[in-house]
TIVEX-164063 format. One line per field, with one value per atom (N, C-alpha, C, O): atom name; residue number from 1; residue in three letters; x, y, z. Coordinates in steps of 0.02 Angstrom, whole numbers, plus 32768, in hexadecimal, padded with zeros to 4 digits. Layout:
BEGIN
atom = (CA ...) $
seq = (NUM ...) $
type = (ala ...) $
east = (X ...) $
north = (Y ...) $
up = (Z ...) $
//
This chain:
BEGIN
atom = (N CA C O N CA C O N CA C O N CA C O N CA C O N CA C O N CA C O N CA C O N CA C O N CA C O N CA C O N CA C O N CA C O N CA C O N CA C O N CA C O N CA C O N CA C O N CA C O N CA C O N CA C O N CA C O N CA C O N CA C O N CA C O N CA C O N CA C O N CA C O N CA C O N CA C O N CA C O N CA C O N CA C O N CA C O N CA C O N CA C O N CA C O N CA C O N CA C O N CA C O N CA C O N CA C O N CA C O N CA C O N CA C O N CA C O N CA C O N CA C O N CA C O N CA C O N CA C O N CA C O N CA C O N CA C O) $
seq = (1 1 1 1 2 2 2 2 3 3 3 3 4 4 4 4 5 5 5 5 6 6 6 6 7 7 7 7 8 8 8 8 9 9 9 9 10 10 10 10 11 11 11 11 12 12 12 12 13 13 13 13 14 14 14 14 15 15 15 15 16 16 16 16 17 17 17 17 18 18 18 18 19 19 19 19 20 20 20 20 21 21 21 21 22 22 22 22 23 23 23 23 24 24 24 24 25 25 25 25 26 26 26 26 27 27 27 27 28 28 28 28 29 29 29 29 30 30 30 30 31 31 31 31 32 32 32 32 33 33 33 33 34 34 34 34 35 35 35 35 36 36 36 36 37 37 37 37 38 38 38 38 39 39 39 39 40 40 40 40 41 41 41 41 42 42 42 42 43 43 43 43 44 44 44 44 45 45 45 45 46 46 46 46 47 47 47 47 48 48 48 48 49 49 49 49 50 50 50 50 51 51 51 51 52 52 52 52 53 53 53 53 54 54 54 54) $
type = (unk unk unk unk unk unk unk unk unk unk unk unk unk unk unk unk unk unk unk unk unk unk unk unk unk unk unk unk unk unk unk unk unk unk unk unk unk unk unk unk unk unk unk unk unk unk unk unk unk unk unk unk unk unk unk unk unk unk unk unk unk unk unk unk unk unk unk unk unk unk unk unk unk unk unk unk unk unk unk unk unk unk unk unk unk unk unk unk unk unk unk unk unk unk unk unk unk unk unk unk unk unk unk unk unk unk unk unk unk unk unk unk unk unk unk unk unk unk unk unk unk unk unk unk unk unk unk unk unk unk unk unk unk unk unk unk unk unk unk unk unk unk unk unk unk unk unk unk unk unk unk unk unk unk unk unk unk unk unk unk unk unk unk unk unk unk unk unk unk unk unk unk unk unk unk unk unk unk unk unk unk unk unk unk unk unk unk unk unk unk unk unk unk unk unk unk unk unk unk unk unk unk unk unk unk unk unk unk unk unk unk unk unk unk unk unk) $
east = (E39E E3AD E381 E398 E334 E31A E32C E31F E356 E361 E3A1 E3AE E3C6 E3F9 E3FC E425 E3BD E3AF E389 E380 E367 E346 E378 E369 E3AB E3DC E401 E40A E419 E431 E3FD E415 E3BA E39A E3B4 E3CD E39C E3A3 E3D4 E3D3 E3FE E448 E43F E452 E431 E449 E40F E40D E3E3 E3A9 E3CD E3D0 E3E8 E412 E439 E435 E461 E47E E49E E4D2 E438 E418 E400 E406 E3EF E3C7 E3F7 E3E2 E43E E471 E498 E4B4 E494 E4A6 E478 E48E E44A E3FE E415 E430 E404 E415 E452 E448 E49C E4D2 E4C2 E4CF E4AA E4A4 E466 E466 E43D E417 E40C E3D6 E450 E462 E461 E451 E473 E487 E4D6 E4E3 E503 E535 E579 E5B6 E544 E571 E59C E59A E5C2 E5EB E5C2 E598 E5CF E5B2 E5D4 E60B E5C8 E5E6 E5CA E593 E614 E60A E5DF E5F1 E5B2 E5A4 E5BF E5C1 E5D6 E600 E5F6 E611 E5B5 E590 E58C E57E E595 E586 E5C0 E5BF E5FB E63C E669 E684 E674 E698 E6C7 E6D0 E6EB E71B E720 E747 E6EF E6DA E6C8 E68C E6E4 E6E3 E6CF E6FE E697 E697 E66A E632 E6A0 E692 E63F E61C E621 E5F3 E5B1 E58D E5B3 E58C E56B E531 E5B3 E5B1 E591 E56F E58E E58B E52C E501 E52D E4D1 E49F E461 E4D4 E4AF E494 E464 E4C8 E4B5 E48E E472 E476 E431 E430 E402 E47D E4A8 E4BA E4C1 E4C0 E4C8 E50C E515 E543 E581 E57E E5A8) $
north = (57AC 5765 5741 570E 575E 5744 5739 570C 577F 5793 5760 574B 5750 573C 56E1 56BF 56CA 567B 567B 5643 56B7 569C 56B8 56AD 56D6 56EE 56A5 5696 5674 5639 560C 55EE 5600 55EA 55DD 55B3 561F 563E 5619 55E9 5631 5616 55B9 55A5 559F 5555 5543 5506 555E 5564 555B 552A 5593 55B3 5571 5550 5571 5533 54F6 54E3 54C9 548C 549B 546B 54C7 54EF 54F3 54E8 5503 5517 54CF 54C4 549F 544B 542A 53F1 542D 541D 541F 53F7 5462 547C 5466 544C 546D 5454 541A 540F 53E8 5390 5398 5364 53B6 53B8 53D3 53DD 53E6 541E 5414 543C 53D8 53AC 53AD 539F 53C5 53D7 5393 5390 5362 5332 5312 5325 52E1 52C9 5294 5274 528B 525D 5239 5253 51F8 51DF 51FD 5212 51F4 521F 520B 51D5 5226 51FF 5227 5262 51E4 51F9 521A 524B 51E2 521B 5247 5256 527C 52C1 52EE 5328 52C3 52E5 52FF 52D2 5336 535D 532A 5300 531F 52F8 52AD 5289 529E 524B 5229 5221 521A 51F7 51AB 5183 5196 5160 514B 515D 511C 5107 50F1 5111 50AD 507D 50BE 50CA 50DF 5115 514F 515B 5168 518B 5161 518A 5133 50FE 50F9 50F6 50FA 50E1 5131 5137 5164 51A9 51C3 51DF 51AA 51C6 51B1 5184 51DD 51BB 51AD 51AF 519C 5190 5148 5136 511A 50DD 50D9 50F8 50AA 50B2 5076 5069) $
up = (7C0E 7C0C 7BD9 7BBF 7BC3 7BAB 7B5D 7B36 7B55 7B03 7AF2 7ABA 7B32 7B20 7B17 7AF8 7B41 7B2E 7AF8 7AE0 7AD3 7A92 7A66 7A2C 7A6B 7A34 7A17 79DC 7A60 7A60 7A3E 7A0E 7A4A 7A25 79D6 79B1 79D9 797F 7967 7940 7981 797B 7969 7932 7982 7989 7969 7961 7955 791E 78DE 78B9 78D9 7892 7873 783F 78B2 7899 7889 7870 78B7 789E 784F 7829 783B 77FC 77C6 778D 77D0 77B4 77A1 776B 77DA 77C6 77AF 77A5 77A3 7776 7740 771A 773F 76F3 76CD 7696 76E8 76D4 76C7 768C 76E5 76CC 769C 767B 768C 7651 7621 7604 760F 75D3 7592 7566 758D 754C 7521 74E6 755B 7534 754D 7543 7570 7579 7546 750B 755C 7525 7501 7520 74B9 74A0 7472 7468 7447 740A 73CC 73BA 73AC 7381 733F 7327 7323 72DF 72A9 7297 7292 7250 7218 71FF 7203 71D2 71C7 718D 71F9 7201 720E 7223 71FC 71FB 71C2 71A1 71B2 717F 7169 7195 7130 712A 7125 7106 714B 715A 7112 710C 70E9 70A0 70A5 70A3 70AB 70A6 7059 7046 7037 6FF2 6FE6 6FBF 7013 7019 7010 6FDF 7053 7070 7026 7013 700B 6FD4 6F99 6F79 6F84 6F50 6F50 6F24 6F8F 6FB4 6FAB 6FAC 6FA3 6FB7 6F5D 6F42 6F4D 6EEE 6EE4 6F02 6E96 6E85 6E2D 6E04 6E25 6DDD 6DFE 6E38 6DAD 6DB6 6D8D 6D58 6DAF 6D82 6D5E 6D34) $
//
């Protein structure tokens, strides 16, 4: 009986530990920044980054 209330333990140990972890993963959703997106052409942005004067 004894093995079998600390097996349950373990158990409901595991996973409080296991929903911890899941909420502090970092893989939540987030906004996106643009800047840092393939494709994302922005004229102003590009114009500010050169280091040629037209």
């Amino acid at each position: 009986m004894l093995i079998v209330i600390l097996l349950i333990a373990l158990m409901v140990w595991g996973l409080v530990w296991a929903l911890v972890d899941v909420r502090r993963d970092g893989y939540r959703q987030r906004a996106t920044d643009w800047s840092r997106v393939a494709g994302h052409d922005d004229a102003l942005q590009r114009a500010e980054s050169t280091t040629t004067y037209r």
